[in-house]
C-alpha positions in Angstrom: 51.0 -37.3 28.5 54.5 -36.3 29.0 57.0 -37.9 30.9 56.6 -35.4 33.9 53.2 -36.5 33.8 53.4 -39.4 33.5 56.0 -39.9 36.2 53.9 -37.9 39.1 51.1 -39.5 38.5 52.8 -43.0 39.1 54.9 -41.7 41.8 51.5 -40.5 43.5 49.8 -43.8 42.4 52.8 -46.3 43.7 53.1 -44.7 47.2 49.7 -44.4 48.0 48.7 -47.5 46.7 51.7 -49.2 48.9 50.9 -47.9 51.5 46.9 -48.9 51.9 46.8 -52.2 49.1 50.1 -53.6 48.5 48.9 -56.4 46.8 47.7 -53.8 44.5 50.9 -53.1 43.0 51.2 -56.4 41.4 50.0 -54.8 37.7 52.6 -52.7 38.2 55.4 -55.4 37.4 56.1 -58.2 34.8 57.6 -61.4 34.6 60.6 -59.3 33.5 61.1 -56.9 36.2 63.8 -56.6 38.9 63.6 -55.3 42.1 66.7 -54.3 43.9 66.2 -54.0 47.7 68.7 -52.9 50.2 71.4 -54.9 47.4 69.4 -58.2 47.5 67.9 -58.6 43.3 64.4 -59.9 42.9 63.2 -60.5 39.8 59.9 -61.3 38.5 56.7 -59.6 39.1 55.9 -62.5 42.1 59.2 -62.3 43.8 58.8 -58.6 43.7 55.5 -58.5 45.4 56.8 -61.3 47.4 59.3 -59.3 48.8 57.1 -55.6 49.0 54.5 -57.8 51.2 57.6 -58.9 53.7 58.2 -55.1 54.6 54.8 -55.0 56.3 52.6 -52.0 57.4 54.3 -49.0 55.7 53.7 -45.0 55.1 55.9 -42.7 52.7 56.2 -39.3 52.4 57.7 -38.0 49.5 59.8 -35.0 49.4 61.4 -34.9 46.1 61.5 -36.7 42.5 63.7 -36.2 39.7 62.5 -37.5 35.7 64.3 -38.1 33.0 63.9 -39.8 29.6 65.6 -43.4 29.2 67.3 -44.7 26.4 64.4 -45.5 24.5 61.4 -43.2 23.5 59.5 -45.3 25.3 61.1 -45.1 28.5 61.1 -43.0 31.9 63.6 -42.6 35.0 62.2 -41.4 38.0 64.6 -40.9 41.3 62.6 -40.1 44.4 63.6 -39.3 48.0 61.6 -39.5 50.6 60.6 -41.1 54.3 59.3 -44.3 55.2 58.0 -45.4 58.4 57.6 -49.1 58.7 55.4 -50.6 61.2 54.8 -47.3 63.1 58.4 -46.8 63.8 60.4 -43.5 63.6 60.7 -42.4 59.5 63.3 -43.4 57.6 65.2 -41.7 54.9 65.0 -43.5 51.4 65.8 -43.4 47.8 64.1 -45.0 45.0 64.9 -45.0 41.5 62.0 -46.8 39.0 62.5 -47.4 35.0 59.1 -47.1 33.5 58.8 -48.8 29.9 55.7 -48.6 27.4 53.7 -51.4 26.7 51.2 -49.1 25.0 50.0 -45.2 24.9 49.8 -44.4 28.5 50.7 -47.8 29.8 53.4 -48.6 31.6 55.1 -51.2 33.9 58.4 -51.2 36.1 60.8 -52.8 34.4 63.5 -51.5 37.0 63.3 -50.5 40.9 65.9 -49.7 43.2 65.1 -48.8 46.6 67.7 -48.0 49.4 67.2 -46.9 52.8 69.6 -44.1 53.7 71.6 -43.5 57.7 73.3 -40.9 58.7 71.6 -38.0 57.2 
């Protein structure tokens, strides 16, 4: 698969798996992942899910993503933008930028993920 490929089909994976089975996520990340939330660092793959299962009852909609390859051959960057409403409540905007890294042919985990929400726009 290419990276584009590879990249949509997590991005697709991710969000609607967040959004109906958090706890499903947990393959997802390692013991040496970090999570960056609204500037507070996580890391480990039970912090992170620690942390996704505080947000609650959530629903995204994605509106854009941007791919590139990382410093490695065996890495992707994926930026996405998007809207989040938590709990029912009026969407917000957000950002979120992952770092996929191979542990295999066609596996991956999240070494990296930055998420931000964003006012004002």
């Amino acid at each position: 698969m290419s990276a584009d490929e590879v990249a949509k089909a997590f991005v697709q994976h991710f969000y609607t798996t967040f959004d109906s089975n958090v706890e499903a996520l947990a393959n997802l990340y390692s013991p040496q992942s970090m999570l960056t939330f609204e500037g507070n660092q996580v890391a480990g793959s039970e912090a992170i899910m620690g942390k996704l299962r505080s947000i609650g009852s959530v629903k995204h909609d994605v509106k854009s993503m941007d791919i590139q390859p990382s410093s490695t051959q065996t890495a992707i960057l994926i930026f996405v933008t998007g809207s989040i409403r938590i709990g029912g409540d009026n969407p917000l905007h957000f950002c979120e930028m992952f770092q996929l890294v191979s542990t295999g042919p066609g596996a991956y985990y999240v070494h990296n993920d930055v998420f931000r929400l964003n006012y004002g726009l």
